[in-house]
C-alpha positions in Angstrom: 97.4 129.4 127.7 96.4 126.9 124.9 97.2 128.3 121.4 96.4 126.7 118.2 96.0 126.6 114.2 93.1 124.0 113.9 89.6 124.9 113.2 88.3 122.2 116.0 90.5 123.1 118.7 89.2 125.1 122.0 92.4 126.9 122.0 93.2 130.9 120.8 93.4 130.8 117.0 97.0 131.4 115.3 96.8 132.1 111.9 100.4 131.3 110.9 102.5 134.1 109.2 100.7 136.8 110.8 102.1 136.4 114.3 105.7 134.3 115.6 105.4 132.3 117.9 107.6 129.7 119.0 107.2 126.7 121.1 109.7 124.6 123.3 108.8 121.4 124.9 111.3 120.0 127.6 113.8 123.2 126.3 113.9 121.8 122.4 112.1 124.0 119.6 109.1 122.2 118.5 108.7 122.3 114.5 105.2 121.7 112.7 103.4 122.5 116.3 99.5 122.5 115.4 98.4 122.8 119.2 100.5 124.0 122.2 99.0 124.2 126.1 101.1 125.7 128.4 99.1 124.6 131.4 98.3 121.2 130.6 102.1 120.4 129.3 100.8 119.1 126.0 102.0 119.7 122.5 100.6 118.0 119.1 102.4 118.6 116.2 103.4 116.9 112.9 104.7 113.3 113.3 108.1 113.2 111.4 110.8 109.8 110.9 113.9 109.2 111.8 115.6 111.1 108.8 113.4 114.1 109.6 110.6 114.0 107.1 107.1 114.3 107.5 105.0 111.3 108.3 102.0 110.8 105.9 99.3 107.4 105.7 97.0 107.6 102.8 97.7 111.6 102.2 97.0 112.2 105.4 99.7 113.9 107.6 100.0 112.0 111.1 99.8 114.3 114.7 101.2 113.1 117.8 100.6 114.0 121.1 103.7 115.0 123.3 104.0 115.7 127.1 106.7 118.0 129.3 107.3 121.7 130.0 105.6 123.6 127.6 107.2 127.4 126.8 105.6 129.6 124.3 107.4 132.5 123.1 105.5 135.6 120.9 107.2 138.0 119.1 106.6 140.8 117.6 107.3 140.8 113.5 
């Protein structure tokens, strides 16, 4: 399952808020995830540095791509 909250992406649209859903790559919670495939192992969420904070160039926040176990977990609110 591929889930996602980008306009572009092929995956099911999340709109965040209305639905929680969690996502562990490798066993660790993934915070700021943007895209999570289950099947492909992929994640891409919001680049953050060493302290923590959120990586921005020009105003722009910066995505990475990751790559491991993927587990997504819904529940209900």
């Amino acid at each position: 399952m591929r889930i996602t909250v980008l306009d572009d992406d092929p995956g099911e649209r999340v709109i965040p808020g209305r639905e929680r859903i969690t996502v562990y790559l490798d066993g660790v919670k993934v915070k700021s995830c943007l895209t999570a495939d289950d099947v492909k192992g992929e994640v891409v969420d919001i680049e953050r540095d060493y302290r923590g904070h959120i990586v921005a160039v020009n105003g722009e926040l910066q995505s990475r791509v990751r790559y491991g176990q993927v587990k997504i977990e819904r529940r209900q609110r």
